[in-house]
C-alpha positions in Angstrom: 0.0 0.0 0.0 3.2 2.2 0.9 4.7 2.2 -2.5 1.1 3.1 -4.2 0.9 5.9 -2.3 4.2 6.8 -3.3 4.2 5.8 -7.1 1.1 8.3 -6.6 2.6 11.1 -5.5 5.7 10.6 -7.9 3.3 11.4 -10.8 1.4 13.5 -9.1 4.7 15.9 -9.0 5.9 14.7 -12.2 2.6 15.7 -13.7 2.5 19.0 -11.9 5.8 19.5 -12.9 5.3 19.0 -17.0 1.9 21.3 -16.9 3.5 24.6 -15.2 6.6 24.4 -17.8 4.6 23.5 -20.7 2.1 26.5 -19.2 5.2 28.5 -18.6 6.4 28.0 -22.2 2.9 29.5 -23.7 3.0 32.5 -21.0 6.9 33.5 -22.1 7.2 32.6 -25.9 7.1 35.3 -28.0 3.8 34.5 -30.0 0.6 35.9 -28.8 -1.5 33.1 -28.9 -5.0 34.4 -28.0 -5.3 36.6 -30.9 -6.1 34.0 -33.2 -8.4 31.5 -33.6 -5.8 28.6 -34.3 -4.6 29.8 -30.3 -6.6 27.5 -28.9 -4.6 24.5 -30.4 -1.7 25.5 -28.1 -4.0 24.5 -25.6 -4.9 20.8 -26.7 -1.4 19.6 -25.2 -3.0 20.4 -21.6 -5.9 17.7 -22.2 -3.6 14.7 -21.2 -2.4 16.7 -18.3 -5.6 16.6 -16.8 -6.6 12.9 -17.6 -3.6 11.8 -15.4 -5.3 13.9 -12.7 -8.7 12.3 -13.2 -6.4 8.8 -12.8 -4.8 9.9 -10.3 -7.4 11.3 -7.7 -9.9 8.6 -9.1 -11.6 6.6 -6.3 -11.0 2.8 -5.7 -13.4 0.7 -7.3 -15.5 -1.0 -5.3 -15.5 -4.8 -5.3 -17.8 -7.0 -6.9 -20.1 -8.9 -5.5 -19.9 -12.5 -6.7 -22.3 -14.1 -4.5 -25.8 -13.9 -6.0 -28.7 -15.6 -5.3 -29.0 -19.7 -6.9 -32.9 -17.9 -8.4 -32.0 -14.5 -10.7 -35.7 -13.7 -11.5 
């Protein structure tokens, strides 16, 4: 349980990490970005960023429950 906590919180940080420079590379290149339409395609890069959240922060699944009834109906 230890080292899931931890493998957690290594891409947690990792993750953190990789969205403030890629964030930090929109804010200080040299293009202005949000007077265009085609801007928002810098953006699309972020969307992985944020699934690895969702995985991360995602709650345990709860366990099935094999033991039905012999009579389904």
């Amino acid at each position: 349980m230890k080292t899931d906590w931890l493998l957690r919180l290594t891409v947690l940080l990792l993750n953190t990490a990789g969205l403030l420079g890629f964030l930090g590379w929109l804010v200080y290149s040299r293009e202005r970005i949000f007077y265009t339409q085609e801007g928002v395609l810098y953006f699309l890069p972020c969307l992985p960023f944020f699934f690895v959240y969702f995985y991360v922060f995602r709650s345990p699944r709860a366990e099935e429950d094999t033991d039905y009834p012999a009579d389904h109906s």
